[in-house]
MOPAC internal coordinates of N, CA, C and O (Angstrom, degrees):
PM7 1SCF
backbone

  N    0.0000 0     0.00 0     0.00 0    0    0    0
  C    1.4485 1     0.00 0     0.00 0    1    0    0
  C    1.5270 1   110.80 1     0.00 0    2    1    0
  O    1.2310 1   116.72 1   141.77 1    3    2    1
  N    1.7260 1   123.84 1   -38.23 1    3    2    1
  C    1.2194 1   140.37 1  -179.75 1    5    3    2
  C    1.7201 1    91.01 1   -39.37 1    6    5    3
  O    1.2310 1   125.32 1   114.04 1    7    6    5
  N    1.2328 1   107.39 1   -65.96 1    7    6    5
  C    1.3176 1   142.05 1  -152.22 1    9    7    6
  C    1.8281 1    99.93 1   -45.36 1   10    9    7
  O    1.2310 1   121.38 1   106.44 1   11   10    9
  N    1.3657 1   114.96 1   -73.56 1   11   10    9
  C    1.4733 1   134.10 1   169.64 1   13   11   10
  C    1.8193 1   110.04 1   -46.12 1   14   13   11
  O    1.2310 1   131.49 1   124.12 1   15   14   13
  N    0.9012 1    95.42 1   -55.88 1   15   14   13
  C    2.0323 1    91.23 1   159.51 1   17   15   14
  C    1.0584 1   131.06 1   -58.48 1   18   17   15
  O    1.2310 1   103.34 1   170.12 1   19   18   17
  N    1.3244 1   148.23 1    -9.88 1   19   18   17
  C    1.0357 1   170.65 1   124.65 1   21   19   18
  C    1.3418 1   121.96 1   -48.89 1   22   21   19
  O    1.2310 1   117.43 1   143.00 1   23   22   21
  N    0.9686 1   122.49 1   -37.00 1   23   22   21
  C    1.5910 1   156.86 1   165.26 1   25   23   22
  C    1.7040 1   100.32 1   -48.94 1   26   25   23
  O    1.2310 1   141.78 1   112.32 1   27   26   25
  N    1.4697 1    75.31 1   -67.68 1   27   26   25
  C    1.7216 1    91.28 1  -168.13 1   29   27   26
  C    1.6284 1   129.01 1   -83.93 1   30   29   27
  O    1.2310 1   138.83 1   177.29 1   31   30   29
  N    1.8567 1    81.09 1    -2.71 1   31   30   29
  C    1.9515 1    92.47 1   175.05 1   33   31   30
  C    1.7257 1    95.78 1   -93.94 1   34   33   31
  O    1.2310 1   118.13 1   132.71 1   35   34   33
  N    1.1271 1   121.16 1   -47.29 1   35   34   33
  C    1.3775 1   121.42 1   175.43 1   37   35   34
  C    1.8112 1   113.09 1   -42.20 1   38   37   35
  O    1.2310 1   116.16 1   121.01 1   39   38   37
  N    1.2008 1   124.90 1   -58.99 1   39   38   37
  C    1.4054 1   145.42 1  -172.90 1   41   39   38
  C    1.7973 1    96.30 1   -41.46 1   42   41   39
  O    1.2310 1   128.49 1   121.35 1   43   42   41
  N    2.1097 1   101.26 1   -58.65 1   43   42   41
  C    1.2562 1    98.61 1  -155.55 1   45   43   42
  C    1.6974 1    97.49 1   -79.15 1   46   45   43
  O    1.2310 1   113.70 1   162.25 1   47   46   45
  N    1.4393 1   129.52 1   -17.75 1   47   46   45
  C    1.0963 1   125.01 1  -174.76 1   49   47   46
  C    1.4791 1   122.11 1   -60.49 1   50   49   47
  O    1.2310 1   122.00 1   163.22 1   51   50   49
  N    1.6043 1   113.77 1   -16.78 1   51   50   49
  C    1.3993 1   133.88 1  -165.14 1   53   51   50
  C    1.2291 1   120.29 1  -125.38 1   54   53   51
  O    1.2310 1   126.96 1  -152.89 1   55   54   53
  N    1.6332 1   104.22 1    27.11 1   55   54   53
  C    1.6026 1   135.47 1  -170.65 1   57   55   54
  C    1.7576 1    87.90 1   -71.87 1   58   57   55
  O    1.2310 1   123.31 1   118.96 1   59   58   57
  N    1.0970 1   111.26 1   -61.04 1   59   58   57
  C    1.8502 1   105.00 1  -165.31 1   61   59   58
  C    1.3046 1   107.94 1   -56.70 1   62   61   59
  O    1.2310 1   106.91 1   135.29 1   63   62   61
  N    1.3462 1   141.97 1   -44.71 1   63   62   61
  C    1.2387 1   152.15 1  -136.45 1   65   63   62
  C    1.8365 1    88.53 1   -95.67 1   66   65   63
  O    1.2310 1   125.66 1   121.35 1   67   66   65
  N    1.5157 1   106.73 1   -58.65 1   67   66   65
  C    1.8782 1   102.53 1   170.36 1   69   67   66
  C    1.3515 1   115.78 1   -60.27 1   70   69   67
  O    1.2310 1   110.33 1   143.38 1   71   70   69
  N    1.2675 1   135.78 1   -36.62 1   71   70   69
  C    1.6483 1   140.77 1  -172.40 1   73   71   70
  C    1.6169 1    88.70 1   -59.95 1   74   73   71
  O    1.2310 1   117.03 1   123.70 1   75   74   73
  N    1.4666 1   123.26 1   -56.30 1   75   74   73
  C    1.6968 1   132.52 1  -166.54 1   77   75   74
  C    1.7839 1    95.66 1   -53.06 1   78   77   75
  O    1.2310 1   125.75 1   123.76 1   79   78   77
  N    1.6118 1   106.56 1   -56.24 1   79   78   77
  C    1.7294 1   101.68 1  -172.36 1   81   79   78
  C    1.4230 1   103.44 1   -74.72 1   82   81   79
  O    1.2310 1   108.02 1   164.62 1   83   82   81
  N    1.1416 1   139.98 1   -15.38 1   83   82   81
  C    1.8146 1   138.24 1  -139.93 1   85   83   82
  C    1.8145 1    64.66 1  -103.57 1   86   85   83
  O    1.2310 1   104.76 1   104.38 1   87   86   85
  N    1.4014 1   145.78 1   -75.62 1   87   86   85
  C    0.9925 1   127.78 1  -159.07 1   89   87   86
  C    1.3303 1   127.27 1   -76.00 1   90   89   87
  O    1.2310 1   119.21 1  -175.13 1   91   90   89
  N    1.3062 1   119.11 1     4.87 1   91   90   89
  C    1.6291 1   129.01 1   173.23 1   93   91   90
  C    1.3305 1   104.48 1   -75.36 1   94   93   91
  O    1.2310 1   126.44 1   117.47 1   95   94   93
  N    1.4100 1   105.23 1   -62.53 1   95   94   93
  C    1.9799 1   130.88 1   178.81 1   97   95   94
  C    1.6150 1   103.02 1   -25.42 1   98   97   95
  O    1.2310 1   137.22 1   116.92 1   99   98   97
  N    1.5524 1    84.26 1   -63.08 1   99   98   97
  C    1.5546 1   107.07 1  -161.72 1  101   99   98
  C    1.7610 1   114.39 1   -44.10 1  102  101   99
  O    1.2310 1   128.21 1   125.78 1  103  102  101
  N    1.3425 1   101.79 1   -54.22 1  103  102  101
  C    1.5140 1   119.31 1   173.10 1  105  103  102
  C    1.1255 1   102.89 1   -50.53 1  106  105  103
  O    1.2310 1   117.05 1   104.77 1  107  106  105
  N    1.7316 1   123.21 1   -75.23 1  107  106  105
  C    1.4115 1   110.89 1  -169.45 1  109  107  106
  C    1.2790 1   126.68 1   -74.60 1  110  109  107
  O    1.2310 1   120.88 1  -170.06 1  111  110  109
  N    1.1623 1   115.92 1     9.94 1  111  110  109
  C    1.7249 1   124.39 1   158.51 1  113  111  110
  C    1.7245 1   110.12 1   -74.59 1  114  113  111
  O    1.2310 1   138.68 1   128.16 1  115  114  113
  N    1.4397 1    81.39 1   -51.84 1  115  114  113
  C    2.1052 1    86.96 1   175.56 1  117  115  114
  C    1.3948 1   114.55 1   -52.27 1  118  117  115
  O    1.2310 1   123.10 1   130.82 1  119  118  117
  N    1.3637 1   111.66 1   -49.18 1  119  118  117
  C    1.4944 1   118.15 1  -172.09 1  121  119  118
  C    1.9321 1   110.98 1   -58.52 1  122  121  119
  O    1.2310 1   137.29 1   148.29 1  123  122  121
  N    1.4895 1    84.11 1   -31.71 1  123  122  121
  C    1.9167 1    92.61 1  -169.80 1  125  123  122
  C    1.3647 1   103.26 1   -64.59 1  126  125  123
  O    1.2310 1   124.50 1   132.43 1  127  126  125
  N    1.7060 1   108.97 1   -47.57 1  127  126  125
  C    1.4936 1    78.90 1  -166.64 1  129  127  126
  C    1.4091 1    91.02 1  -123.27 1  130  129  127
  O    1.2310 1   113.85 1  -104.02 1  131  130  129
  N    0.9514 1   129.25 1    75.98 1  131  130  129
  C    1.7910 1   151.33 1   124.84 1  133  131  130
  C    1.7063 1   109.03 1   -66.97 1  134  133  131
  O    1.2310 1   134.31 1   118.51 1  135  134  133
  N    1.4193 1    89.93 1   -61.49 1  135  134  133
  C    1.7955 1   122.82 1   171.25 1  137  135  134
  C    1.3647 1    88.90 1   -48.34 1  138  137  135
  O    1.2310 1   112.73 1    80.78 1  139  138  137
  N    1.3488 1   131.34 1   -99.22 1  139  138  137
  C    1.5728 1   123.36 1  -157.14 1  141  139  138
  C    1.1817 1   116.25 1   -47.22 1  142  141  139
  O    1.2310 1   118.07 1   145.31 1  143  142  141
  N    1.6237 1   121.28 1   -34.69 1  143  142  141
  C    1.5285 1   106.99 1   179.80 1  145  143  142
  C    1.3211 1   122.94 1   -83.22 1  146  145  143
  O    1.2310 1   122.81 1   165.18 1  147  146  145
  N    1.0377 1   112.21 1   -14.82 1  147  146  145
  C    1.9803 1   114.62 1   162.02 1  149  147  146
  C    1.0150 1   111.08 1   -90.76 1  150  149  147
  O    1.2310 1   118.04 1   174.54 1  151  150  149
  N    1.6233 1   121.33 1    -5.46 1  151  150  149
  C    1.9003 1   105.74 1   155.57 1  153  151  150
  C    1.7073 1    99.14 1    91.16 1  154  153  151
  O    1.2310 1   123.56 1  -143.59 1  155  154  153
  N    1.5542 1   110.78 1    36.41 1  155  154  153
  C    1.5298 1   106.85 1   176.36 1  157  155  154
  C    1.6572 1   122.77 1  -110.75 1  158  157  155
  O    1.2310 1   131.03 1   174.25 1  159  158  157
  N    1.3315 1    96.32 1    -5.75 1  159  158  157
  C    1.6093 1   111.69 1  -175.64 1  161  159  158
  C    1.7382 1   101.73 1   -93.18 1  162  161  159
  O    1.2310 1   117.53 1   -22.79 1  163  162  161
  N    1.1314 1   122.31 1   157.21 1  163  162  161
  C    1.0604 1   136.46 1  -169.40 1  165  163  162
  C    1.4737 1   121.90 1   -76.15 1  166  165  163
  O    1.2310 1   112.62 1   -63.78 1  167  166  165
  N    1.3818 1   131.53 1   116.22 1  167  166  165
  C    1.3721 1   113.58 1  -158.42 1  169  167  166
  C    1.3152 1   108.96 1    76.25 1  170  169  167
  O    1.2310 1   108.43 1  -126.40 1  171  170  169
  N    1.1621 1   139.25 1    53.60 1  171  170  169
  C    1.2080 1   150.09 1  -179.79 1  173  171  170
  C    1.4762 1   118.59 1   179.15 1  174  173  171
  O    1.2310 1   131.91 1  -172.12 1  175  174  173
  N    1.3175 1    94.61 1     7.88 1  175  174  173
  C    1.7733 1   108.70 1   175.52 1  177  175  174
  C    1.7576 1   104.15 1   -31.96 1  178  177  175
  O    1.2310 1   118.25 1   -19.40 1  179  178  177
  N    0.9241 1   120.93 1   160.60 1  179  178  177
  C    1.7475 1   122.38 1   142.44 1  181  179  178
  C    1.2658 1   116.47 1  -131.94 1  182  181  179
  O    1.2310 1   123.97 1   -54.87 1  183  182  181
  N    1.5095 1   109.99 1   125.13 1  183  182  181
  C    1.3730 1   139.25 1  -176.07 1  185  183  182
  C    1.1484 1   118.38 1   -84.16 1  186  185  183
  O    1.2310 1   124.86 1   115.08 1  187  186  185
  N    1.5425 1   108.27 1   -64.92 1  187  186  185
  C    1.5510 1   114.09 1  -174.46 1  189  187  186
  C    1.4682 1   105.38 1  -122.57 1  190  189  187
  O    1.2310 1   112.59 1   -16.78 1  191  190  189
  N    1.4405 1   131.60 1   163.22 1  191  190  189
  C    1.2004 1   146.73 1   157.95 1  193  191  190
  C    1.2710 1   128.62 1   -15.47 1  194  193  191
  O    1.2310 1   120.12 1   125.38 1  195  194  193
  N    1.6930 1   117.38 1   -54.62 1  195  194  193
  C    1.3658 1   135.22 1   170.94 1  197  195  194
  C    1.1756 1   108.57 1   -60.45 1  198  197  195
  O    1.2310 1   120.59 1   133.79 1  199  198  197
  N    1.4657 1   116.47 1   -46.21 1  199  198  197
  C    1.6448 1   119.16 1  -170.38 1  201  199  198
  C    1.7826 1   107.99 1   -78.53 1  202  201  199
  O    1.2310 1   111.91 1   156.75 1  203  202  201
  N    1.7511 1   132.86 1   -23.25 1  203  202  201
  C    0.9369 1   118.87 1   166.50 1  205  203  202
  C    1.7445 1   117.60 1   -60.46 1  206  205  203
  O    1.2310 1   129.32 1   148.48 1  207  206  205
  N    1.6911 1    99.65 1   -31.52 1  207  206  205
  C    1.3493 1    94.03 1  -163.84 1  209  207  206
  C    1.7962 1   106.35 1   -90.13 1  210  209  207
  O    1.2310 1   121.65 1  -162.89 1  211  210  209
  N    1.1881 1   114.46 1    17.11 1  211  210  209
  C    1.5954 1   105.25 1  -173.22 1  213  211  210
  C    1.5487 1    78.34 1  -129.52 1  214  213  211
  O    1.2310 1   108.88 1  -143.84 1  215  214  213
  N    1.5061 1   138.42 1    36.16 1  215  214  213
  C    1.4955 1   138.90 1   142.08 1  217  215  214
  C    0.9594 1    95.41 1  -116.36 1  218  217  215
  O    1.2310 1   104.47 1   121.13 1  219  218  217
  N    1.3448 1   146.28 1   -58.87 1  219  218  217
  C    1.2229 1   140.89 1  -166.80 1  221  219  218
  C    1.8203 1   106.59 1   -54.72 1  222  221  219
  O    1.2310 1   114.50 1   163.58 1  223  222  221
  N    1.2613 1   128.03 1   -16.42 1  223  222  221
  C    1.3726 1   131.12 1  -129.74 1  225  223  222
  C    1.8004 1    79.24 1  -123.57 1  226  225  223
  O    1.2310 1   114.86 1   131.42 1  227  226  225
  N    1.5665 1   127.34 1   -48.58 1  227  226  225
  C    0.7550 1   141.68 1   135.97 1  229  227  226
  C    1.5240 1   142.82 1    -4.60 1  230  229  227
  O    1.2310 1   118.86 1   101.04 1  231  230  229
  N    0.9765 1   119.78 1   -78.96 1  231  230  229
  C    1.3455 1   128.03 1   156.17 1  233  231  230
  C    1.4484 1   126.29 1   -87.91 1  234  233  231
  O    1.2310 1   122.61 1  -152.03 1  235  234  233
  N    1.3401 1   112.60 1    27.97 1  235  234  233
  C    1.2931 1   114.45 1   161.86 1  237  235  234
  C    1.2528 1    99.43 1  -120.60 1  238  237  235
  O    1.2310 1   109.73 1   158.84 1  239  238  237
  N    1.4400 1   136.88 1   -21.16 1  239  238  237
  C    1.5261 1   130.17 1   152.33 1  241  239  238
  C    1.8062 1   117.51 1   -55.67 1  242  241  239
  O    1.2310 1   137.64 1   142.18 1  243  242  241
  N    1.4154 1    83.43 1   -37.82 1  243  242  241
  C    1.9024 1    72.77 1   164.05 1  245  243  242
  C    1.3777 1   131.65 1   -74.37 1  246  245  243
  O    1.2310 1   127.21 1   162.19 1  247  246  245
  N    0.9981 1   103.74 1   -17.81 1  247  246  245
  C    1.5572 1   132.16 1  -177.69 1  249  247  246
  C    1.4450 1   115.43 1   -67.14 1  250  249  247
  O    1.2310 1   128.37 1   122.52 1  251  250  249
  N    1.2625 1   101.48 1   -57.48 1  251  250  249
  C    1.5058 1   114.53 1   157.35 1  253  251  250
  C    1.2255 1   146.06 1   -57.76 1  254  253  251
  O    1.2310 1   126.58 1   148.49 1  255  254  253
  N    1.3222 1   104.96 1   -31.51 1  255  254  253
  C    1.2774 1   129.54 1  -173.49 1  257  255  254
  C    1.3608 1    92.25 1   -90.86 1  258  257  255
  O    1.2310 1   116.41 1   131.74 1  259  258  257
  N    1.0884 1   124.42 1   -48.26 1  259  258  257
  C    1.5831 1   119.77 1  -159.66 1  261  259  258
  C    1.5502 1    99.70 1   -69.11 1  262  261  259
  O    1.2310 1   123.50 1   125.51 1  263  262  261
  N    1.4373 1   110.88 1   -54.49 1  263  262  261
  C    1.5277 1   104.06 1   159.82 1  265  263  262
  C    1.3730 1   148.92 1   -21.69 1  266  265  263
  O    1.2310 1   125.77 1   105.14 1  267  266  265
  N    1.1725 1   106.52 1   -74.86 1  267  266  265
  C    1.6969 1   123.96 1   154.78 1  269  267  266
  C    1.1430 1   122.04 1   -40.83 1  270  269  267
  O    1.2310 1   124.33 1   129.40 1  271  270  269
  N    1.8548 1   109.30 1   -50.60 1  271  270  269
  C    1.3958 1    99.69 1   179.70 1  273  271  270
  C    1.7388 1   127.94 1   -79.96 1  274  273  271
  O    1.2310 1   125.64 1   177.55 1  275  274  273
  N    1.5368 1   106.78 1    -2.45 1  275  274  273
  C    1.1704 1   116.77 1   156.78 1  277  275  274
  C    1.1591 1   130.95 1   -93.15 1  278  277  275
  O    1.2310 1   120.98 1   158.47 1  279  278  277
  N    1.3584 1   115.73 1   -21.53 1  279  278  277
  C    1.4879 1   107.31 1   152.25 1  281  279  278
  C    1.3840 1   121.71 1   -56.30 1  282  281  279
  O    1.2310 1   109.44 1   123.54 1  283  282  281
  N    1.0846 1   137.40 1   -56.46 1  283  282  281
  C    1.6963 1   166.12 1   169.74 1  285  283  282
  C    1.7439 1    80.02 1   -16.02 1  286  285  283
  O    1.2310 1   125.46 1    89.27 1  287  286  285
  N    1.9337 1   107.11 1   -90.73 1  287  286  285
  C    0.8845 1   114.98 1  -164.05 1  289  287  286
  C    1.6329 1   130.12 1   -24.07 1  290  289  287
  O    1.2310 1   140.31 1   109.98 1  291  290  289
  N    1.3123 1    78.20 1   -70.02 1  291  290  289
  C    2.3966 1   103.94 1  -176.27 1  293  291  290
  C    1.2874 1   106.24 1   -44.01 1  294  293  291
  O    1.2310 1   115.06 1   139.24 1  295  294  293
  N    2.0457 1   126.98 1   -40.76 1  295  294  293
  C    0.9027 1   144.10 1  -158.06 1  297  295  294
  C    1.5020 1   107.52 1   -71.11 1  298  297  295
  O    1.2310 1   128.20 1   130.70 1  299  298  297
  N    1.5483 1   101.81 1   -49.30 1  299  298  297
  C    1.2577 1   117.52 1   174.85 1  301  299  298
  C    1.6073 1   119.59 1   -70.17 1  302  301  299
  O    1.2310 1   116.55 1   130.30 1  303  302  301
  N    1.1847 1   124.16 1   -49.70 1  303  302  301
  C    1.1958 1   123.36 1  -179.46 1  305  303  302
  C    1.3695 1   111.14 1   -83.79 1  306  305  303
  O    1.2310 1   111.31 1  -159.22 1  307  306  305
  N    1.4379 1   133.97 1    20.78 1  307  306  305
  C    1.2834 1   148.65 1  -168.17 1  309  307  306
  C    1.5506 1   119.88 1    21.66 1  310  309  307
  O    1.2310 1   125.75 1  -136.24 1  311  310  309
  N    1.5413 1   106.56 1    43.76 1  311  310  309
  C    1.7076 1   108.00 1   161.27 1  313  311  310
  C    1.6408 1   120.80 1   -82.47 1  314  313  311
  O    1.2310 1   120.68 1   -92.93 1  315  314  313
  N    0.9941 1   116.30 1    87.07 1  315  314  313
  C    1.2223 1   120.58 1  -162.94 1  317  315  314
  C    1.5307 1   101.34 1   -64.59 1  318  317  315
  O    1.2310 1   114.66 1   121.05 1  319  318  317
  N    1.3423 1   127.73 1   -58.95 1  319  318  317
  C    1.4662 1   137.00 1   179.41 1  321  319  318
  C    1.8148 1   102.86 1   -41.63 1  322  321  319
  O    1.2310 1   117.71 1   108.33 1  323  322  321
  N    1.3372 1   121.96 1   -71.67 1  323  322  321
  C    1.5399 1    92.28 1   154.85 1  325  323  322
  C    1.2628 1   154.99 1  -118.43 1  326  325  323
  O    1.2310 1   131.73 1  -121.81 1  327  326  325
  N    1.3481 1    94.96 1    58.19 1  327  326  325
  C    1.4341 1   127.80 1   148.23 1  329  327  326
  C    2.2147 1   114.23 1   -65.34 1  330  329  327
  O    1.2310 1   133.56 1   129.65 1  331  330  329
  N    1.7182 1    91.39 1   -50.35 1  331  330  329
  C    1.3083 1    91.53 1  -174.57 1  333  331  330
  C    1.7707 1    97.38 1   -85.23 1  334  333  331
  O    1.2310 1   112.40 1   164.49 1  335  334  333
  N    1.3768 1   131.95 1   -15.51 1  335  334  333
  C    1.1048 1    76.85 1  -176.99 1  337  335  334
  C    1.6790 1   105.74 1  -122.15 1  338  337  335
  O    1.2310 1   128.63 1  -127.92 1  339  338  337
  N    1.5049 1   100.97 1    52.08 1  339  338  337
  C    1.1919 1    94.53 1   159.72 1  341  339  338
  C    1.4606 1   101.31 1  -116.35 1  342  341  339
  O    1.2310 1   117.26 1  -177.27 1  343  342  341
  N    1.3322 1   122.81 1     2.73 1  343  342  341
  C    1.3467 1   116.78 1   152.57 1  345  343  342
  C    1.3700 1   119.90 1   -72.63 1  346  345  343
  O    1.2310 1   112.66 1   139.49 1  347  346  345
  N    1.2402 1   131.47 1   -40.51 1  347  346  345
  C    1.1943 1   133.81 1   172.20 1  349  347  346
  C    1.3781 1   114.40 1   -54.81 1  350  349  347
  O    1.2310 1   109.66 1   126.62 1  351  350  349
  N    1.4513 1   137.00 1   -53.38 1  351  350  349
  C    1.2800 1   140.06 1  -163.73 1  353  351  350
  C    1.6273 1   113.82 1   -86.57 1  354  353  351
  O    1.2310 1   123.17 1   174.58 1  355  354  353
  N    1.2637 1   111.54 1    -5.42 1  355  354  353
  C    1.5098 1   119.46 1  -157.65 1  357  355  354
  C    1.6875 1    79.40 1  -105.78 1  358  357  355
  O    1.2310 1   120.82 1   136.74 1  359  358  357
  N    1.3698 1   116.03 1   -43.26 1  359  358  357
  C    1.8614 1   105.98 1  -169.71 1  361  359  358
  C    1.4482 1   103.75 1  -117.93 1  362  361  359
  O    1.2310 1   114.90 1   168.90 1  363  362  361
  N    0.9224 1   127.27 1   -11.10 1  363  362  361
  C    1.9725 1   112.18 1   158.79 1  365  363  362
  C    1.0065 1   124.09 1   -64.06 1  366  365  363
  O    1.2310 1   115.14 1   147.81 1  367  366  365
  N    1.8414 1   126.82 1   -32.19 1  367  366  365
  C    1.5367 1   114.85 1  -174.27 1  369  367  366
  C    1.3522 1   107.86 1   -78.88 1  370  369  367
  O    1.2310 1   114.07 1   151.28 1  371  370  369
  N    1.6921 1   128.83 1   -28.72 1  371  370  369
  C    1.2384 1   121.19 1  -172.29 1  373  371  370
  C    1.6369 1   126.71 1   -90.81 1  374  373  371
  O    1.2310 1   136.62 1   174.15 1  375  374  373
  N    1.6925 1    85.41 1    -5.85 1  375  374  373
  C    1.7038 1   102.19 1   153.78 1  377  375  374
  C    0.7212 1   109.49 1   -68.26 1  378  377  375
  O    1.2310 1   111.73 1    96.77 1  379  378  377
  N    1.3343 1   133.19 1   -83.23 1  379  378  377
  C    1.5482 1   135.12 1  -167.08 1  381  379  378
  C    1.8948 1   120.66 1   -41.44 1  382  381  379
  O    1.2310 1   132.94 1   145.42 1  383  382  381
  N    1.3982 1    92.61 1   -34.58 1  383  382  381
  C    1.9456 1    95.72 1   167.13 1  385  383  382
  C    1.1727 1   102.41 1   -61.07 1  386  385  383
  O    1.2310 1   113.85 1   130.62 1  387  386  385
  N    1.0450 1   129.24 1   -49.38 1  387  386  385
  C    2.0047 1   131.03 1  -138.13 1  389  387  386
  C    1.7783 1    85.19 1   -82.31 1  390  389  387
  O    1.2310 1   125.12 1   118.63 1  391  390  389
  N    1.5259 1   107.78 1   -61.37 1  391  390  389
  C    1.6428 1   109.64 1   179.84 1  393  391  390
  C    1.6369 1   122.61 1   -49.57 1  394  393  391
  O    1.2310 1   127.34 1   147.64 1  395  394  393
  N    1.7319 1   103.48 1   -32.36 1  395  394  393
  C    1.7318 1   102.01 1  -170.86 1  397  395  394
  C    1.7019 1    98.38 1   -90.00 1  398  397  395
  O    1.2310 1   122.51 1   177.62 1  399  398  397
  N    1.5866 1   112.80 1    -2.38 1  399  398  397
  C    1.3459 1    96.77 1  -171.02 1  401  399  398
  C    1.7445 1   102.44 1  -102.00 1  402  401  399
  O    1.2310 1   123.51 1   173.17 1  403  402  401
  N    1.5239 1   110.87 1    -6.83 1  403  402  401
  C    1.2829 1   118.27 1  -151.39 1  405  403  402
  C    1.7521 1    91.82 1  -108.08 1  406  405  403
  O    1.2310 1   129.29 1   168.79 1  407  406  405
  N    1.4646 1    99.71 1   -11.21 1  407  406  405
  C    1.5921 1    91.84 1   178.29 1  409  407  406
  C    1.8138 1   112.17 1  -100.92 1  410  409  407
  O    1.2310 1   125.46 1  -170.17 1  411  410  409
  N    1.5769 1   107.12 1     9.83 1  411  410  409
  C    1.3849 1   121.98 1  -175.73 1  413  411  410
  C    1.6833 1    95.89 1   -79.69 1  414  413  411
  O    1.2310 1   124.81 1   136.39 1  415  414  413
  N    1.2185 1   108.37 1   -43.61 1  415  414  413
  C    1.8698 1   121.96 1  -154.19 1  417  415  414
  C    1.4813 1   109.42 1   -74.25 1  418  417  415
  O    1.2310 1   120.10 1   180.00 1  419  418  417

């Protein structure tokens, strides 16, 4: 038990240094598949209809997943610092698309 406390004082001690990478990741995960779901990365063309919607369908399972499973994580290992800011970076950039694209229309 000694053992796992220690574990878990180390983890939270190195909360700032993961919040700094948890929000680097985060971005260039967003950026990646922004890219795959508008069909800009290579081998990821979209041709037909079916194939936009099984990328689109695609990277919003990653999206999700990546989410959750970083919430899960931070929650558990009690890094709260990035905990928040992989909440922050995972749902501010795709706010700000949906709002800058929704204030074009």
């Amino acid at each position: 038990m000694n053992a796992v406390l220690r574990f878990r004082r180390r983890i939270r001690r190195a909360d700032r240094r993961t919040a700094g990478a948890v929000g680097i990741g985060n971005v260039v995960l967003l950026t990646t598949l922004l890219a795959l779901a508008i069909g800009v990365l290579p081998g990821f063309e979209v041709r037909t209809g079916a194939q936009e919607s099984a990328v689109e369908g695609a990277a919003a399972r990653i999206f999700g997943c990546w989410l959750a499973g970083g919430l899960v994580l931070f929650a558990v290992l009690g890094t709260v610092r990035a905990l928040l800011v992989h909440l922050a970076t995972m749902l501010a950039p795709p706010a700000l698309l949906i709002l800058i694209l929704a204030s074009r229309m």
